[in-house]
C-alpha positions as CSV (number, residue, x, y, z in Angstrom):
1,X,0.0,0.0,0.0
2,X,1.4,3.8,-1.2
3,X,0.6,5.9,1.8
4,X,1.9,9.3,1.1
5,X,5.8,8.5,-0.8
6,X,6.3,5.2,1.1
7,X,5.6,1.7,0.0
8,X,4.2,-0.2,2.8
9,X,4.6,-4.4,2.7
10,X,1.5,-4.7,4.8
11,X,1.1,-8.5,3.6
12,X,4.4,-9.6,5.2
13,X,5.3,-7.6,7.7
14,X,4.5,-4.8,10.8
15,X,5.0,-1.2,11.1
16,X,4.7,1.5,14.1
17,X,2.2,4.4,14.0
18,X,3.1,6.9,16.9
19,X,0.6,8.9,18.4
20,X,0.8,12.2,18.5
21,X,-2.0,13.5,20.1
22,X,-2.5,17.8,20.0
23,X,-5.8,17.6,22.5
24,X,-5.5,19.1,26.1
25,X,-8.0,16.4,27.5
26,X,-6.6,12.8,25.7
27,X,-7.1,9.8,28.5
28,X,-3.4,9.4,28.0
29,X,-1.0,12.5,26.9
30,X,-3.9,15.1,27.0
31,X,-1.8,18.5,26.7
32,X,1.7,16.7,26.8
33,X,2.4,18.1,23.1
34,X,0.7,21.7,23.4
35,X,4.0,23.2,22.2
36,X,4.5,22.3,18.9
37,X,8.4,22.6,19.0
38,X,8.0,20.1,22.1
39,X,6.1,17.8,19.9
40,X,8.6,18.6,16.9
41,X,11.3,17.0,19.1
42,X,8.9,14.2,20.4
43,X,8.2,13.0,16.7
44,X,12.0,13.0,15.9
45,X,12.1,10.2,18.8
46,X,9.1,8.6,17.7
47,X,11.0,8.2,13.9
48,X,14.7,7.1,15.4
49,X,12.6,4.8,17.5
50,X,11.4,3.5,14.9
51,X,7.6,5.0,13.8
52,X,7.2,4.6,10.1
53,X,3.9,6.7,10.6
54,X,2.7,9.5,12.7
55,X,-0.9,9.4,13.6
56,X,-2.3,13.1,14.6
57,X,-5.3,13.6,16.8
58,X,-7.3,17.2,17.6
59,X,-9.7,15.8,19.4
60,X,-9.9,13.3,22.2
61,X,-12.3,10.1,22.0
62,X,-11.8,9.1,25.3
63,X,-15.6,7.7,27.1
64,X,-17.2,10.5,27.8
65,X,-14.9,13.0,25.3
66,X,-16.5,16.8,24.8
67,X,-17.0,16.9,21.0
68,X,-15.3,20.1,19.2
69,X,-16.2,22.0,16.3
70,X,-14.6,21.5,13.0
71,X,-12.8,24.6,13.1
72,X,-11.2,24.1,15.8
73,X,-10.1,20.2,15.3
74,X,-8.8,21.6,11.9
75,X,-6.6,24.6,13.5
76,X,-5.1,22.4,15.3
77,X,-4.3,19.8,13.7
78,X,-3.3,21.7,10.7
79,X,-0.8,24.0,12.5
80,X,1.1,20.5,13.5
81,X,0.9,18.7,10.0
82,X,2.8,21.5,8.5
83,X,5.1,21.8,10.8
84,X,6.1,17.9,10.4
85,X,5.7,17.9,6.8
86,X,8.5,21.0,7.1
87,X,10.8,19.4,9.0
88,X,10.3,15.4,8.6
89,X,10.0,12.9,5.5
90,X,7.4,10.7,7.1
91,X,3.9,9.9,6.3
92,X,1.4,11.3,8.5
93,X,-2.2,10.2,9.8
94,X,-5.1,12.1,10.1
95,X,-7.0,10.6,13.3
96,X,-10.5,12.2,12.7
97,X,-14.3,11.4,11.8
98,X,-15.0,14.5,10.6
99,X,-14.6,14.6,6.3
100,X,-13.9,18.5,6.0
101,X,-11.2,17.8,8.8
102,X,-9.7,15.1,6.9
103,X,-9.8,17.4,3.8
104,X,-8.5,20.4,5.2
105,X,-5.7,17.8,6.8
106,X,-4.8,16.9,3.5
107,X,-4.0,19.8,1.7
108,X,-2.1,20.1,4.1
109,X,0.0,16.7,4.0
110,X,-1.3,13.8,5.5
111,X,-1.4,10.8,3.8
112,X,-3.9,8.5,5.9
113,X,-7.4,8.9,7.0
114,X,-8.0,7.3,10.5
115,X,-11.8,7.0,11.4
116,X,-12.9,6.0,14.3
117,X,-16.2,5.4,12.7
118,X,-15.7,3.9,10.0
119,X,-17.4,6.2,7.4
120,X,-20.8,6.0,9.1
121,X,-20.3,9.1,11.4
122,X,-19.9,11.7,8.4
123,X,-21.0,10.3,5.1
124,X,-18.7,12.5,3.1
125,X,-16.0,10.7,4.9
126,X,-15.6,8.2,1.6
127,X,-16.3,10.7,-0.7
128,X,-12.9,12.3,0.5
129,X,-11.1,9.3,0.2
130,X,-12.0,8.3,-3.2
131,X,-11.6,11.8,-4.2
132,X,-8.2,12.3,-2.7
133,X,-7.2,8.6,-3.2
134,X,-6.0,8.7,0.4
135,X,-6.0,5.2,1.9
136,X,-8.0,4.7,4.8
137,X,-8.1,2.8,8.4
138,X,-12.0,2.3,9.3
139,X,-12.3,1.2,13.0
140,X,-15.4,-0.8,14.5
141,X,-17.3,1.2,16.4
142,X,-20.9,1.1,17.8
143,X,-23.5,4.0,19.2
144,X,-25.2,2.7,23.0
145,X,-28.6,2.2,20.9
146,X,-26.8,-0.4,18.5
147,X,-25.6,-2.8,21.8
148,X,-25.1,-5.2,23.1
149,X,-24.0,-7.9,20.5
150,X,-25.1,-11.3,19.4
151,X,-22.4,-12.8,18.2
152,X,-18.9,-10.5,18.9
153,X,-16.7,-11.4,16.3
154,X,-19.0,-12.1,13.1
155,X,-21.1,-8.8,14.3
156,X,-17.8,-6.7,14.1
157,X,-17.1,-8.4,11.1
158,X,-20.4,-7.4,9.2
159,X,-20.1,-4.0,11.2
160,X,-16.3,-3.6,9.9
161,X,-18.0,-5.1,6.2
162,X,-20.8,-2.6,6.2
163,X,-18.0,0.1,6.6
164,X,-15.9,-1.4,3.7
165,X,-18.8,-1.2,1.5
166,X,-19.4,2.2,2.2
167,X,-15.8,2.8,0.9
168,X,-16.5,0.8,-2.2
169,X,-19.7,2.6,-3.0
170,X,-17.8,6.1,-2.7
171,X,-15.4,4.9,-5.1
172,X,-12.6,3.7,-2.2
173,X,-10.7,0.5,-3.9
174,X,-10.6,-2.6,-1.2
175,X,-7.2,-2.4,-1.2
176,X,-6.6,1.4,0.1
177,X,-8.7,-0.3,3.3
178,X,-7.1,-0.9,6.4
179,X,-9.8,-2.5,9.5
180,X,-9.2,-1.6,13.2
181,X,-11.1,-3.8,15.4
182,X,-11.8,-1.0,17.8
183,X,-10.3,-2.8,21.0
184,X,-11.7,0.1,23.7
185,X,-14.5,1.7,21.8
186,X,-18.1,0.0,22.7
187,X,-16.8,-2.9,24.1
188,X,-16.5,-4.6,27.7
189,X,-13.4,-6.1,28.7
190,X,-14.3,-9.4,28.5
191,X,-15.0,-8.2,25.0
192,X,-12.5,-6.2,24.1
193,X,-10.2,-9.9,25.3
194,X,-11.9,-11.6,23.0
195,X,-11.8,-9.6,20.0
196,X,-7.7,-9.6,21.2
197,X,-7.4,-13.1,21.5
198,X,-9.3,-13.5,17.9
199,X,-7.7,-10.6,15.8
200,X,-7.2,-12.4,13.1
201,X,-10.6,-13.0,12.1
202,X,-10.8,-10.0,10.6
203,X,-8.3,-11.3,7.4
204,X,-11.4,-12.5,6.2
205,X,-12.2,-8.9,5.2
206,X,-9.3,-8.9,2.9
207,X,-7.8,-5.4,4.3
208,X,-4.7,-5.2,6.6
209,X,-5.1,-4.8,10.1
210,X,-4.6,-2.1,12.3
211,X,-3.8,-2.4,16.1
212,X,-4.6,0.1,18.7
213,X,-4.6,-1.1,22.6
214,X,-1.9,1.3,23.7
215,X,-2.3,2.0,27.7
216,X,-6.1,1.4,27.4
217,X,-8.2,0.6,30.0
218,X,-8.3,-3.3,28.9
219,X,-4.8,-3.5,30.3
220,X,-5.3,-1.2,33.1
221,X,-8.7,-3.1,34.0
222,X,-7.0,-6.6,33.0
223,X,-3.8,-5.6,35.3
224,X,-4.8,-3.1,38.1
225,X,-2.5,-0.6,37.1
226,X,-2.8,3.1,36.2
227,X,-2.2,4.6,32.7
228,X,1.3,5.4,33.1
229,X,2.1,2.0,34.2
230,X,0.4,-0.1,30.8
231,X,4.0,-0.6,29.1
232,X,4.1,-4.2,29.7
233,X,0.6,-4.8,29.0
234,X,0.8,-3.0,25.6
235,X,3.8,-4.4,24.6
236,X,2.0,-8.2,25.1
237,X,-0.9,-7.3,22.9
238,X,1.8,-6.3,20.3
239,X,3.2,-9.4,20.3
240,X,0.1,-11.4,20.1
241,X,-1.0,-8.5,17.4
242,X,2.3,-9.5,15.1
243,X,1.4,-13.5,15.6
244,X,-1.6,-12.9,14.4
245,X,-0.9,-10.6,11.5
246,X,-1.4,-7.4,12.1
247,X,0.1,-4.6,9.9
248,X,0.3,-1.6,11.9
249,X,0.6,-1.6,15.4
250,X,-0.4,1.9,17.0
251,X,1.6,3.3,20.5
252,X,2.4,6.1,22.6
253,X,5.9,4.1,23.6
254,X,7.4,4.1,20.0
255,X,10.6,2.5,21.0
256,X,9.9,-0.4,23.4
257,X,7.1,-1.8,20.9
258,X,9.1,-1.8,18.0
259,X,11.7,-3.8,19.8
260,X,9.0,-6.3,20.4
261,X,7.8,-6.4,17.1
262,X,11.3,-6.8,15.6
263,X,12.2,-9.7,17.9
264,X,8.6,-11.2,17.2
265,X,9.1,-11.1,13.1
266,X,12.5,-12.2,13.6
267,X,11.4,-15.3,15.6
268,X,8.6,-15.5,13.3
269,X,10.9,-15.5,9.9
270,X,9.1,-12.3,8.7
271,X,10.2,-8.7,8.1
């Protein structure tokens, strides 16, 4: 897959996406990166740690997150994008639902759409896909009023398919798709275990997979342990993410999980 100037082997092996997250309320770094010559330096670790994408975020989508106006999301994402694209060669992510956002993010030089909602929260979403011929990640996701499930993994897998089609519909060929499971997002933990321990159901789609469990509350709940103390945790469900085939693996710790996902494609004969 061609995501911005970078050929991506996402059949055969895993890269890191670092978050980068420009939101003063994120469950995790909320406000940590405010400064953008503090999160200039901060991406420069992320890419000598190995990141071979940086995923930016305007606004948080933490349980109970206060929703922002485009405007907003868009100023401050923008502000950052350039500023990377200026002074870094790496392809950057655009971590929003919100289709003008991803447009206006665009122009400005990312390279990936990241959507939490898989193209059913703003139906222009697609459109600006197809249009831009920006590849896309579409997460599983659910609203209170669509719970709970009756069957976990072949729901999200017709929720993740309904979300494909909407791609294909806009114009969005299968293989610019990339699926996300959602581990955190309208799911339990005994849930969000499951859909862990039975990733790679979603190959079935015929997209790469995307995996995003870093520090979240499945590894605090699963461990007892606050958010700055989910290293270990994360770095286990990257390893079990790798075994099973996932393509990108998402983190704030850049540097510890791709030593585990070197090791673990070494081990496994890959990469």
């Amino acid at each position: 897959m061609q995501i911005g100037n970078r050929e991506f082997d996402l059949q055969n092996r895993a890269y890191i996406m670092g978050i980068l997250n420009v939101t003063p309320d994120s469950f995790s770094d909320g406000g940590k990166w405010s400064n953008i010559d503090v999160a200039l330096n901060h991406v420069e670790d992320m890419i000598e740690n190995g990141a071979s994408i940086i995923d930016i975020g305007g606004e948080s989508t933490k349980p109970g997150y206060i929703p922002i106006s485009e405007d907003e999301e868009i100023e401050r994402v923008t502000a950052y994008i350039k500023k990377i694209k200026e002074n870094f060669d790496i392809p950057i992510s655009i971590d929003t639902y919100k289709a003008e956002v991803a447009r206006a993010a665009i122009e400005t030089g990312a390279n990936l759409i990241n959507d939490i909602w898989g193209f059913k929260a703003d139906k222009k979403m697609a459109q600006v896909a197809a249009k831009e011929k920006i590849p896309c990640c579409i997460m599983h996701n659910r609203t209170n009023n669509q719970l709970p499930y009756t069957s976990l993994m072949q729901n999200i897998l017709d929720d993740l398919q309904g979300s494909i089609d909407i791609g294909l519909k806009a114009g969005l060929g299968l293989e610019m798709m990339i699926t996300d499971p959602g581990i955190g997002f309208a799911k339990t933990l005994e849930e969000n275990l499951c859909v862990m321990n039975e990733i790679e159901l979603l190959h079935r789609l015929g997209c790469p997979i995307l995996l995003g469990t870093s520090r979240k509350s499945m590894i605090g709940l699963s461990l007892e342990l606050p958010v700055e103390e989910r290293l270990e945790g994360t770095l286990a469900t990257t390893t079990i993410g790798v075994m099973k085939g996932c393509s990108i693996i998402r983190v704030h710790d850049v540097k510890e999980n791709y030593r585990v996902l070197r090791m673990t494609e070494k081990i496994l004969g890959r990469g």
